[in-house]
Backbone bond lengths (Angstrom), bond angles and torsions (degrees), N, CA, C in turn:
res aa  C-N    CA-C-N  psi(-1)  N-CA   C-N-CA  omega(-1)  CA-C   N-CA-C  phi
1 X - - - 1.450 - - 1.530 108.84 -
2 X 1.175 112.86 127.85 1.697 120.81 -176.57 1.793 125.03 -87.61
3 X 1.284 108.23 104.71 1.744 111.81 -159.62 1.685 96.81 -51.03
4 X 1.179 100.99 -42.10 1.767 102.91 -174.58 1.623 127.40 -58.16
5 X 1.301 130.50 127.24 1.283 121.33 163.77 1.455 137.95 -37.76
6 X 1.285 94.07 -35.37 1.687 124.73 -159.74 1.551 95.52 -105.87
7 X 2.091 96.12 140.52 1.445 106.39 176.26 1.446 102.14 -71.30
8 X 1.118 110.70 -153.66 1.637 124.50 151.37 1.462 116.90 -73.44
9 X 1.212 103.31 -53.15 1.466 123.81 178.01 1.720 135.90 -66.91
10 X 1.993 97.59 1.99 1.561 114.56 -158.61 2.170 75.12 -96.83
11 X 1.684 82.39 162.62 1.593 100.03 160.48 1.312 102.06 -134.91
12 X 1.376 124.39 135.75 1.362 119.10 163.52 1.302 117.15 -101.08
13 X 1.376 103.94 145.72 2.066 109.03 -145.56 1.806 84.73 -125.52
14 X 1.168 97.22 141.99 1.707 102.10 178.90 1.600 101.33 -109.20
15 X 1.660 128.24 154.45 1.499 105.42 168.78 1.787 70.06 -124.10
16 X 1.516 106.30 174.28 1.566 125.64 154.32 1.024 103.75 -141.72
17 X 1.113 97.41 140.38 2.021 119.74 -176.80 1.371 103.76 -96.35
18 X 1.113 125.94 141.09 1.754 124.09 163.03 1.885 101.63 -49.11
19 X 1.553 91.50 172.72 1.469 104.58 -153.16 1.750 84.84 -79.67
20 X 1.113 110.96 162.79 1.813 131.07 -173.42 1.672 93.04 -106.05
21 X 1.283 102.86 -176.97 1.854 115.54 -171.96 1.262 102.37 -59.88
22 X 1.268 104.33 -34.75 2.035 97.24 -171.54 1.252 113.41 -83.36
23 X 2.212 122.24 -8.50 1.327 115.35 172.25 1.409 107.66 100.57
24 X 1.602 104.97 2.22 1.484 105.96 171.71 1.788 125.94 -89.89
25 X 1.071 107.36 140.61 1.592 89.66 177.36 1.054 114.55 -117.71
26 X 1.453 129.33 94.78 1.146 154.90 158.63 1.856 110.96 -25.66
27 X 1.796 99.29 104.01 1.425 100.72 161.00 1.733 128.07 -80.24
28 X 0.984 131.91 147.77 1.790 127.23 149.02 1.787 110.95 -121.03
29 X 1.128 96.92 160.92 1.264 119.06 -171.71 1.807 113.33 -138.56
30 X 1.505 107.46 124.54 1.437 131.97 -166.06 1.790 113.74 -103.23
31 X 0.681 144.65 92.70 1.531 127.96 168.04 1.459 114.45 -82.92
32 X 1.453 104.11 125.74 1.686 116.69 -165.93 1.462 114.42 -107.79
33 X 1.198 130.94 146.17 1.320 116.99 161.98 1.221 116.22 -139.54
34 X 1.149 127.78 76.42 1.659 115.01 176.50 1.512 131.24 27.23
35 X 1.409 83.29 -95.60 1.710 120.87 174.69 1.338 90.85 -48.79
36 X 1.328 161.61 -131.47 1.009 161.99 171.16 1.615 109.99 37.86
37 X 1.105 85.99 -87.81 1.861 102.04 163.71 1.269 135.61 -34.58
38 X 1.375 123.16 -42.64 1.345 129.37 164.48 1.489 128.71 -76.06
39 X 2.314 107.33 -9.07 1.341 121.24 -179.89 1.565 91.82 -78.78
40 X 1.682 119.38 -8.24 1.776 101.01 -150.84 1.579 108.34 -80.94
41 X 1.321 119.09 110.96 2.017 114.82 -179.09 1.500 104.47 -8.64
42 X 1.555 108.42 -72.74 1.609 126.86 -160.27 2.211 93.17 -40.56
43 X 1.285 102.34 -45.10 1.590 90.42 -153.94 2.000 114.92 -67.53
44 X 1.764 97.00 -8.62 1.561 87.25 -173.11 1.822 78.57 -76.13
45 X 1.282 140.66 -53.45 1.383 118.63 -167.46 1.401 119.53 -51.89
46 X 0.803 117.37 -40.34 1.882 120.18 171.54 1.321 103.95 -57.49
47 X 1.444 127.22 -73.16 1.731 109.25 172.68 1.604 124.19 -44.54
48 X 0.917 99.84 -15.62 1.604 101.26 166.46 1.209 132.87 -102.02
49 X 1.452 126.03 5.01 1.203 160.03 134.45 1.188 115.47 -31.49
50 X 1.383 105.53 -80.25 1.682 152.72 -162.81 1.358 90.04 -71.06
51 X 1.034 131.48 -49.50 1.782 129.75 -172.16 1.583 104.15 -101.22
52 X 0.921 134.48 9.31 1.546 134.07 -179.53 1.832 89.80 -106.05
53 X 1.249 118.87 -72.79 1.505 132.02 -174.96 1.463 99.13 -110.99
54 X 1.816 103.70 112.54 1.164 134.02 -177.40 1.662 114.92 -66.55
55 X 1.521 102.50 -41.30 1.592 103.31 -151.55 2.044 78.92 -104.61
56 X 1.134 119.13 -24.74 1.515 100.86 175.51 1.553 113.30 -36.65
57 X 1.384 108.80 132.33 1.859 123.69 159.07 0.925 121.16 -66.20
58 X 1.340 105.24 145.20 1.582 103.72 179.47 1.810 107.27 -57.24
59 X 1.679 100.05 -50.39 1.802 115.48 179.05 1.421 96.80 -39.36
60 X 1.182 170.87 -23.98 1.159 164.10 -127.78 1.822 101.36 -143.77
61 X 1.502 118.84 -12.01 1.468 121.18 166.62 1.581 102.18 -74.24
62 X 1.630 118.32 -38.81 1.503 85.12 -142.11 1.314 113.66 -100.40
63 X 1.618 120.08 14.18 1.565 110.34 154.04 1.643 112.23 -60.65
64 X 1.485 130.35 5.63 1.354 142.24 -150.95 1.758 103.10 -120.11
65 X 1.956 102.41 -59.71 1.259 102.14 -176.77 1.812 91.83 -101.21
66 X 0.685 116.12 -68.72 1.500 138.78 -164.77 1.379 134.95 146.60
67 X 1.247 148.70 157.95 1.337 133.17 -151.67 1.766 109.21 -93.23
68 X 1.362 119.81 -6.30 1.852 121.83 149.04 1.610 100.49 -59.69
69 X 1.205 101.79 -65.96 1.439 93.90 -156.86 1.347 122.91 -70.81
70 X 1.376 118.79 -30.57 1.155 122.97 161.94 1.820 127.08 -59.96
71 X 1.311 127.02 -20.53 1.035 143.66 138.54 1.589 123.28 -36.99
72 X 1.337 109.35 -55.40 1.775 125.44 -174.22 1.339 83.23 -74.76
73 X 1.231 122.90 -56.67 2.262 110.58 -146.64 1.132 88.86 -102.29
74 X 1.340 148.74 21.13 1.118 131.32 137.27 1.699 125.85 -79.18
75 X 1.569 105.39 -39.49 1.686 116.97 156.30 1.725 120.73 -43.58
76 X 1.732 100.96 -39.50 1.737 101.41 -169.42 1.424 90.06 -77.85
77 X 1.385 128.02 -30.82 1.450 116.46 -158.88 1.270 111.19 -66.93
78 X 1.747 104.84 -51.17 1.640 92.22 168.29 1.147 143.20 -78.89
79 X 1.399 104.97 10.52 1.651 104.93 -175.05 1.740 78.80 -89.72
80 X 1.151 136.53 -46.40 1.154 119.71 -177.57 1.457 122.89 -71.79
81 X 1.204 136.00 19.11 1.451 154.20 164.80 1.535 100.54 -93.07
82 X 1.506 108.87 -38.14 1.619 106.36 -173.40 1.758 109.04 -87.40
83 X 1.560 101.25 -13.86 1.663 87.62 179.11 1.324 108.06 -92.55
84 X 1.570 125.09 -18.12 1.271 121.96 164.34 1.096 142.97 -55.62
85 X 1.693 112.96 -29.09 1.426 125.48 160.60 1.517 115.28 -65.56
């Protein structure tokens, strides 16, 4: 049994939001995994999205996927934009 949360293969992604009325700035935290991500049904339609209509936003996927998922398959997409070059 593994004490850790995290695979080998997870990244944990931090976002920070600008500070709110009280001056706080609210962190979140994502754990990603590629491999994972690219098994998910929803993501071969999003890459095919994304490669059908170029200038489409991601913001404009997630009344489609939702704003988790559109977050994750937007990360796999470009890491796979960067292995293509």
């Amino acid at each position: 049994m593994k004490n850790n949360i995290l695979d080998e293969d997870d990244f944990l992604i931090e976002y920070c939001e600008k500070k709110d009325l009280k001056g706080l700035t609210h962190h979140y935290y994502d754990v990603f995994n590629y491999n994972k991500t690219i098994k998910v049904s929803e993501y071969k339609h999003y890459f095919k999205y994304r490669e059908k209509f170029k200038s489409l936003t991601p913001g404009k996927l997630e009344k489609v996927f939702g704003k988790d998922f559109v977050r994750h398959f937007e990360i796999a997409y470009q890491i796979w934009l960067l292995e293509e070059q």
